[in-house]
N, C-alpha and C positions, 0 to 999 in steps of 0.2 A: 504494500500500500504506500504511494506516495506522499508526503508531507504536503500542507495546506503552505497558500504562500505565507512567505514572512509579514506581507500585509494582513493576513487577518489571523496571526498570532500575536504578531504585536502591535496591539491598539493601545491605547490610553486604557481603558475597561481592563485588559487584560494584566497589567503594569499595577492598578492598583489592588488587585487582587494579592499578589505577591510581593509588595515592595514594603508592605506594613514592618514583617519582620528584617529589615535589611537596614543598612546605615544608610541609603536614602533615605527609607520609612522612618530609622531614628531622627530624621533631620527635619521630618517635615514636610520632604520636597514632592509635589503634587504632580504629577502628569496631566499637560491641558492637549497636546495636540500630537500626532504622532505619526505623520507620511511620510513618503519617501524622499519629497526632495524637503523637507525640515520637521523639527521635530522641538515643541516646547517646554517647558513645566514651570515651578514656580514655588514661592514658600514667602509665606507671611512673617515676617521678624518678630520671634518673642525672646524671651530670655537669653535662652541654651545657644542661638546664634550672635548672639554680644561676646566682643572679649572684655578685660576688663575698663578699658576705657570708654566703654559703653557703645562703643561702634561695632557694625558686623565683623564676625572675622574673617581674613584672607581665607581660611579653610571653608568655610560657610562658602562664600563664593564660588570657591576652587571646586567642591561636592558640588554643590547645583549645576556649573557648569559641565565637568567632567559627566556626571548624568545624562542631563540632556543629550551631551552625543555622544552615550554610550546608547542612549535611544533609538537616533539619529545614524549609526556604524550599521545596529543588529539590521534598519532598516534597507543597507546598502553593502552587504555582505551575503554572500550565500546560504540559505538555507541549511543549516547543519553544522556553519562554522560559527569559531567565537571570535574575540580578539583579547588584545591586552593593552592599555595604553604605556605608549614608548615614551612621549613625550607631552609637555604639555606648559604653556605661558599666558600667565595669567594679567594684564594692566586693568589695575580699578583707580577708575577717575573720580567718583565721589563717594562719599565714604552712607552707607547703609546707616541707620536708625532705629530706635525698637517702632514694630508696629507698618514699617515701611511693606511692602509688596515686592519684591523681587523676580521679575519673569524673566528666563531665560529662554532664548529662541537660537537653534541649532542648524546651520547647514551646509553639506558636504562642496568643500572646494576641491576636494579629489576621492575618487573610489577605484581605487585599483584591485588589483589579485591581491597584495602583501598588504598594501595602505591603504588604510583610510586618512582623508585627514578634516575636518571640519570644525569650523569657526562659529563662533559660539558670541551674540551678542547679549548680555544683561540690560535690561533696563531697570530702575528703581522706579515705584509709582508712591509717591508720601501724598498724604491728605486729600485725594482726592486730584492734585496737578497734575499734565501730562506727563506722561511718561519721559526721565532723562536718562541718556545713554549712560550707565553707570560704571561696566568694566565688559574687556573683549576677551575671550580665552583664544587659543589656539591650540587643537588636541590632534595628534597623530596617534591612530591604533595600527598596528601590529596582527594582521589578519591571520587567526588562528585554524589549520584545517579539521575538520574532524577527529577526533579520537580511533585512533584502532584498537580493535580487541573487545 
């Protein structure tokens, strides 16, 4: 029996099923969109992502992002493979809030056999203001082929 595509394995629906018990799920980070060519999610700033000077932290970021396009990879890899991230750079231009909105929107600059690589844009949304560009990642995965055995 053939596998169903990776489009209607991995949905948004499907992602929060499973990601409760996962350090996304510890973090918060919510799955809003999830197609081929991008892929978003998102997390409401409470506590747990403040460091102590009261601002989000580089990691809080760095996890949301990294997510998103590990979303964004499964969607632009072959059915049956994994990956691992090889690399990854993170620039945050304003710094997060308690209470703030943080959406991250995900999409591939390359999808090769070995690489993926996809850029990953953050906005911040506070009080209700439009949305401002907050920090950019840039993630390269490392295309893993299926398991033998």
């Amino acid at each position: 029996m053939s596998e169903p595509p990776i489009s209607e394995v991995f949905t948004p629906e499907n992602v929060r099923a499973f990601i409760g018990d996962s350090f996304p799920g510890d973090l918060g980070i919510e799955p809003l969109e999830i197609e081929d060519s991008f892929a978003s999610g998102r997390i409401v700033v409470d506590r747990r992502h403040l460091h102590p000077g009261g601002y989000v932290h580089g990691g809080v970021w760095t996890a949301l992002g990294d997510t998103v396009a590990a979303w964004a990879t499964f969607r632009n890899i072959p059915a049956g493979h994994n990956f691992t991230t090889i690399e990854l750079k993170l620039n945050v231009f304003s710094a997060g809030l308690l209470d703030d909105e943080i959406v991250a929107t995900g999409k591939p600059l390359h999808a090769g056999k070995s690489t993926v690589v996809i850029e990953v844009k953050i906005e911040r949304i506070r009080e209700g203001k439009d949305p401002v560009l907050a920090a950019n990642l840039i993630v390269t995965q490392f295309v893993l082929r299926p398991r033998q055995g």
